[in-house]
N, C-alpha and C positions, 0 to 999 in steps of 0.2 A: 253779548257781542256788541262791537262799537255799530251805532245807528248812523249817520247822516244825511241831513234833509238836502236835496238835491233840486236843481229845476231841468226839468225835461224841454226835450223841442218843440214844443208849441206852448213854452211857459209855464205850465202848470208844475208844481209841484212835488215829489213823491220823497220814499224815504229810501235808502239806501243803504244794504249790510257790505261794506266792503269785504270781510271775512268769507261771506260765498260770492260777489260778483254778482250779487241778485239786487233787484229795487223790487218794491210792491206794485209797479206799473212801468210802461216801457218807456225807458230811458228817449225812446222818439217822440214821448208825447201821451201822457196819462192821460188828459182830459181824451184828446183825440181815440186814444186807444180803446178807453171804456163806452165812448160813442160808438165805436164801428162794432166792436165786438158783443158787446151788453143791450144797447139800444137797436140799433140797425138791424141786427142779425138775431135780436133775442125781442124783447121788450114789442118790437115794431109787427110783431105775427101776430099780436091782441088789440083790441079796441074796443070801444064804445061794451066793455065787461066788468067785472069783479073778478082778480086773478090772487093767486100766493104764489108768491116768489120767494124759493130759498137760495140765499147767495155763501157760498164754500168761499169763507176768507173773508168777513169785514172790513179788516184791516183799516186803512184811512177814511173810509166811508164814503169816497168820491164813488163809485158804484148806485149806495142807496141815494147819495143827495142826488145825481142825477136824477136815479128815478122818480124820485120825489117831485123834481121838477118836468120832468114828462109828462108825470101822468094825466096832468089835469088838460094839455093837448090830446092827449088820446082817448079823453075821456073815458080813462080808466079807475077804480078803485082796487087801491092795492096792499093786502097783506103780505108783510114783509119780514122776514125771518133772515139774521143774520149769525151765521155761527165764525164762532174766534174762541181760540184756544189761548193768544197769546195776544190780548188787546191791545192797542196803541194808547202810550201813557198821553196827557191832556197835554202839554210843555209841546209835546209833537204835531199832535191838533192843529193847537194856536200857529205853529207856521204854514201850513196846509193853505195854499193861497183859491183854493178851488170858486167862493164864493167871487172873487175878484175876474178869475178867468173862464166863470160861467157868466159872466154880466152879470150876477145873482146876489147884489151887493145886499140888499133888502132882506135875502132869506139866511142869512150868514147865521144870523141867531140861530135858525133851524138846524145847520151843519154841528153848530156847538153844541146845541141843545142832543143832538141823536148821538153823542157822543157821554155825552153826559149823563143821561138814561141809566135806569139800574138795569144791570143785568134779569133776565129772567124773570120779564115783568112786560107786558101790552102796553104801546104806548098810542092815545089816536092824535100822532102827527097834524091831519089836519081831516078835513070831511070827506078825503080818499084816500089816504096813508096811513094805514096802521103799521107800528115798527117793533118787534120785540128782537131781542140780541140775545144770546144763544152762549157763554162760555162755555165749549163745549171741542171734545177731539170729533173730526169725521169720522171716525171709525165709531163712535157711539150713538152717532146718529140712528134714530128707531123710528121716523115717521114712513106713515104704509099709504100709498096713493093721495098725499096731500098737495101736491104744488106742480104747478100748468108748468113752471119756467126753473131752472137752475140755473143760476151766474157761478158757473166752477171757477173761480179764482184764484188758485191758491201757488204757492211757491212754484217753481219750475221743476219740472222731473230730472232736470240737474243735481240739485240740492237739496229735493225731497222726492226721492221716486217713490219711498211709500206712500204718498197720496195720490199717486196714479194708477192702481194699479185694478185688477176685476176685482178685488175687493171692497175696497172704497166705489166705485163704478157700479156693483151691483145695491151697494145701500140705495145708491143715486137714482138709478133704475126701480127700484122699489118704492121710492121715494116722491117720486111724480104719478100724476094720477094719467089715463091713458090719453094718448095724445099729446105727452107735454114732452118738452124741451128743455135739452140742455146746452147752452154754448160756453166754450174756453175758448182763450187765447192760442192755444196751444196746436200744432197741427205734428206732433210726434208719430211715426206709423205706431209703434208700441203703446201709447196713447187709444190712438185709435182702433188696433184689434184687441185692447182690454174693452173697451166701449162697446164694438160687436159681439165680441164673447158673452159678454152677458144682457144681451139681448135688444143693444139701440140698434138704430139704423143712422148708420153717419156716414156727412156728405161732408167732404172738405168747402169751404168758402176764401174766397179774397182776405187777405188778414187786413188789419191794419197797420197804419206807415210804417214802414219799417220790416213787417212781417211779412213772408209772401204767402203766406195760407192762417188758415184756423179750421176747430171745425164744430160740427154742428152734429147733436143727437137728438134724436129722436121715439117716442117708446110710443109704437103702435099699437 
């Protein structure tokens, strides 16, 4: 499918499949988007800890490089597990304006470098980020109570509803150890009763610009 690089409402960057009408982040505002939903609403429940974070959709990696540069404000350490099916080629990378409109001109190496990474291999980022990448379908996902946080990111239940479904939901749920969290962009009701069907607790939130809700799970 034809790709094209795009720049969203608040500048930042993303890619764009004209063929379903979808981009990897919201056409109002990627950086913005992955702040409100990722950080604020996810990321922001931890501090001063050691967490694992599994994020559903690597894709551009504006996700992990934020967190990467959070962590060391929340004086977190954090393992990092990215799974992608269908990686973003390096050519698209290189346009990815992220380090420029995170002020993060400095760590830009690091965006390229976590891209660069072999698959299926630990990487220690830096003395709180460890990052391994995952090519991998969600549905083969097999980890049993490992990760406080889930970043679901993945296509819209538009264009991919097999990724939303209690199926993929219950991996997820299995997948967090008790107590942990999952947040998406997404505030679908169908969405949200596959999420309580298999066993979260979800509270809709504020979405980001553009969105008027998301939501948030939770596994008691």
């Amino acid at each position: 499918m034809k790709r094209n690089i795009i720049v969203t409402g608040d500048g930042s960057t993303t890619i764009h499949i004209p063929e379903w009408d979808e981009q990897y982040h919201s056409k109002h505002g990627a950086v913005q988007e992955a702040k409100h939903v990722f950080i604020k609403n996810g990321l922001s429940l931890f501090s001063n800890k050691e967490i694992n974070i599994l994020e559903i959709g690597f894709g551009t990696g504006l996700n992990c490089f934020i967190t990467f540069l959070e962590a060391p404000k929340m004086h977190l350490t954090i393992n990092y597990v990215g799974v992608e099916a269908y990686p973003v080629v390096f050519d698209e990378v290189e346009k990815m304006n992220y380090s420029k409109t995170l002020e993060a001109k400095e760590q830009g190496d690091v965006f390229a470098a976590m891209h660069r990474l072999s698959w299926e291999e630990q990487y220690k980022i830096s003395n709180d980020f460890n990052l391994i990448k995952r090519k991998q379908f969600f549905n083969e996902i097999n980890d049993k109570n490992e990760f406080n946080l889930i970043y679901f990111d993945a296509f819209g239940a538009r264009v991919q509803p097999e990724l939303w479904t209690e199926e993929i939901f219950k991996i997820m749920f299995k997948a967090l150890k008790s107590g942990g969290v999952l947040v998406t962009y997404s505030a679908k009701g169908s969405v949200r009763r596959a999420m309580q069907a298999v066993g979260f607790t979800v509270e809709k939130l504020q979405g980001p610009p553009g969105k008027r809700e998301m939501l948030r799970a939770i596994k008691n």
